[in-house]
C-alpha distance (Angstrom), angle and dihedral (degrees) to the residues before:
residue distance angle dihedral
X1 . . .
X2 3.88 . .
X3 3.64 84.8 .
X4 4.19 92.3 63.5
X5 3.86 89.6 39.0
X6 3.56 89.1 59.5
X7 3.42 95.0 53.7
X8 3.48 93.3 47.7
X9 3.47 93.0 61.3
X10 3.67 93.0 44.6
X11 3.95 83.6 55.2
X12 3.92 92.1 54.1
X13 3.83 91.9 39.0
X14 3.66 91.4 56.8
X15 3.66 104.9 40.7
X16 4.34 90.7 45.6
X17 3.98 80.7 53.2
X18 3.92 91.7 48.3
X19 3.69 97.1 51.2
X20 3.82 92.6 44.8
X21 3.74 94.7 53.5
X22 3.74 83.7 46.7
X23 3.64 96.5 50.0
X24 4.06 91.7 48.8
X25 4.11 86.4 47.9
X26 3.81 90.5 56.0
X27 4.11 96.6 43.8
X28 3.46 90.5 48.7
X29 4.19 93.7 49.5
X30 3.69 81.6 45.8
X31 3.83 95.0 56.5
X32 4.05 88.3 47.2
X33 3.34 92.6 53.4
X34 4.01 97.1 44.8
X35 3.60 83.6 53.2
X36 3.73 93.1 51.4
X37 3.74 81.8 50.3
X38 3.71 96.7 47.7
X39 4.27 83.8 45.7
X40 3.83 95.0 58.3
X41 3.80 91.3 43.1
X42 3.28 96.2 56.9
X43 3.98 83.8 43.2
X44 3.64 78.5 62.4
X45 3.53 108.0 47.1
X46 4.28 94.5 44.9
X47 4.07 81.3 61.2
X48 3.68 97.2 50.0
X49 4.11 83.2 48.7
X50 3.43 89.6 49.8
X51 3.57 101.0 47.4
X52 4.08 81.8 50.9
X53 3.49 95.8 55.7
X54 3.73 96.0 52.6
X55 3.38 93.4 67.0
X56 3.76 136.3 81.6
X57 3.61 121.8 -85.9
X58 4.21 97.6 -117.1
X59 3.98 132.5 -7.6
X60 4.00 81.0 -99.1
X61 3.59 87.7 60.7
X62 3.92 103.5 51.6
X63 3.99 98.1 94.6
X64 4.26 96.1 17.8
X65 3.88 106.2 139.5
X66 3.82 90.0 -158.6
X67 3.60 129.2 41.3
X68 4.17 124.5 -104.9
X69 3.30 110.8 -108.9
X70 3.93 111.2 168.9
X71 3.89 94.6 -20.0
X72 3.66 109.7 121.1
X73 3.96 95.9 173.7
X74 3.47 118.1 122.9
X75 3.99 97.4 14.9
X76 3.82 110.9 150.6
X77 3.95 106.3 -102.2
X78 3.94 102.9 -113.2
X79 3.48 88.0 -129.9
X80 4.52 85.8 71.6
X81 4.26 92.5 34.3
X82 3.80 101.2 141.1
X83 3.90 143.9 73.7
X84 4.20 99.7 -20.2
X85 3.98 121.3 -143.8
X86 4.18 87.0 -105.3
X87 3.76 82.2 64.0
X88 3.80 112.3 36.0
X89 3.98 97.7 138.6
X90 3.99 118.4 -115.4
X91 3.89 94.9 -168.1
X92 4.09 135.4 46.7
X93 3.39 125.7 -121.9
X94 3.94 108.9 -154.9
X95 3.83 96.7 -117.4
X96 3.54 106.7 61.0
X97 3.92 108.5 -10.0
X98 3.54 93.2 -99.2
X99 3.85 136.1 108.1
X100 4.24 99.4 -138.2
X101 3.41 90.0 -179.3
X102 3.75 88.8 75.0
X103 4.02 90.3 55.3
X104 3.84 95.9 108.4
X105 4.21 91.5 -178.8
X106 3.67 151.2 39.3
X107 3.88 98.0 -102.7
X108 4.03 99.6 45.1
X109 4.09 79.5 75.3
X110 3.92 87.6 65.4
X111 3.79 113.6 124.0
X112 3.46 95.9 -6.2
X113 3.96 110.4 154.3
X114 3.78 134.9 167.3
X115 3.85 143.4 105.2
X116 3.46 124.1 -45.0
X117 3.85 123.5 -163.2
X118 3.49 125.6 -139.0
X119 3.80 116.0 -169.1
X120 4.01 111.0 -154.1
X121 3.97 135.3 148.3
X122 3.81 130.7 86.6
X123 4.12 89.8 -54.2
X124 3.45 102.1 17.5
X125 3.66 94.2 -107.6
X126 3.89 94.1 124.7
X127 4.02 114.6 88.5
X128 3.54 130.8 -157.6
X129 3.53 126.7 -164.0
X130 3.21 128.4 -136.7
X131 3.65 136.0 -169.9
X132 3.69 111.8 -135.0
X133 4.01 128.7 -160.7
X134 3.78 131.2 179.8
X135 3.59 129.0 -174.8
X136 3.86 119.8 -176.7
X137 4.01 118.3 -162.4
X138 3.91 142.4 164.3
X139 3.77 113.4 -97.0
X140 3.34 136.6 -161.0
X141 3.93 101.2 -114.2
X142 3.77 89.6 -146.8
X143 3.46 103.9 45.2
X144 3.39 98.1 13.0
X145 3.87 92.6 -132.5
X146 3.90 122.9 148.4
X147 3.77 111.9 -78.9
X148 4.02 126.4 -150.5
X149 3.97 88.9 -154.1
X150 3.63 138.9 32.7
X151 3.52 125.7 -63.9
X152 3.83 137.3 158.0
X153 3.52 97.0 -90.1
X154 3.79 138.8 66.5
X155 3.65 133.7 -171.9
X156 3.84 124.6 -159.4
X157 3.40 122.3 -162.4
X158 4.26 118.7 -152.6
X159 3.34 108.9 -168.9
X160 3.77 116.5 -166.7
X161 4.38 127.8 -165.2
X162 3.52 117.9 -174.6
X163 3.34 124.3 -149.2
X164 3.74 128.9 -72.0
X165 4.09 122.3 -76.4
X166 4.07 107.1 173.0
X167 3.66 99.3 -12.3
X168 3.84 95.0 -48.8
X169 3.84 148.0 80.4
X170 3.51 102.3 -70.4
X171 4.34 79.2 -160.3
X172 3.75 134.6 7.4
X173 4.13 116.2 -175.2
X174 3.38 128.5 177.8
X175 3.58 107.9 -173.1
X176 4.50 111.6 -175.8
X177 3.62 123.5 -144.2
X178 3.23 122.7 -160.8
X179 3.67 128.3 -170.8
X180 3.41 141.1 178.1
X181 4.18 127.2 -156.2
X182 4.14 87.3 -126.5
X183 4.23 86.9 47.2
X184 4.08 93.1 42.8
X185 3.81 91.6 47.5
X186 3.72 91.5 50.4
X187 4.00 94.1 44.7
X188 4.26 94.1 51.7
């Protein structure tokens, strides 16, 4: 009789240890592959930046021979930054419905949001979608605090979620760019 609760015990002891090595296997694949997550969306968000900083500082800007040093004339009125008549978009571009290529400055990126893919795996046949958010304001160029007017510096904000691991963002980046008409003239 002691013999059989013995074994029992050995029974419970052993399958208890099972599932906890089990469980620690699966949270730590599930931290590798939030980090992979978290990898391709900041993969993401540095080529939305990039993409930003190749273009010219303001609409005003586009064809300028010299660079704008103090001259706020002409500055888009934050109330209108966004996509401009000059650039409404003829074609689609698969992603988002939109032709960025045709973005010629910083502030056409503002409140752009859609799906961006991420190909990954062995032969890159694997997407992941990710949710992608910009936000364009005035900032202060000093401080770099939001500004209500114009000034001579922007800052665009590309927020990137990754896709959902247990019910929640398996990655959330938010990646600033700042830019300055001086810096944006020098960069095109």
């Amino acid at each position: 009789m002691s013999q059989l609760i013995y074994c029992l015990a050995a029974i419970v002891i052993l399958a208890l240890y099972g599932l906890n090595r089990h469980q620690t296997q699966a949270a730590g694949e599930r931290t590798l592959i939030s980090r992979e997550v978290e990898s391709g969306a900041l993969q993401v968000a540095e080529r939305w930046a990039a993409r930003i900083k190749d273009r010219a500082f303001d609409e005003a800007d586009v064809a300028a021979a010299e660079p704008r040093i103090d001259d706020l004339t002409g500055l888009t009125d934050p109330a209108f930054l966004g996509v401009s008549t000059a650039d409404e978009v003829l074609s689609e571009a698969p992603a988002h419905g939109t032709d960025f290529a045709r973005f010629d400055d910083v502030d056409d990126f503002a409140e752009v949001s859609g799906i961006d893919t991420l190909w990954v795996g062995a032969e890159r046949a694997t997407p992941l979608l990710f949710q992608v958010d910009i936000d364009v304001r005035y900032v202060n160029a000093a401080t770099l605090a939001p500004s209500a007017g114009t000034t001579l510096a922007k800052e665009a904000v590309v927020q990137v979620v990754g896709p959902l691991i247990d019910g929640r963002p398996a990655a959330r980046v938010r990646v600033p760019v700042h830019t300055t008409a001086a810096r944006q003239f020098l960069h095109n």
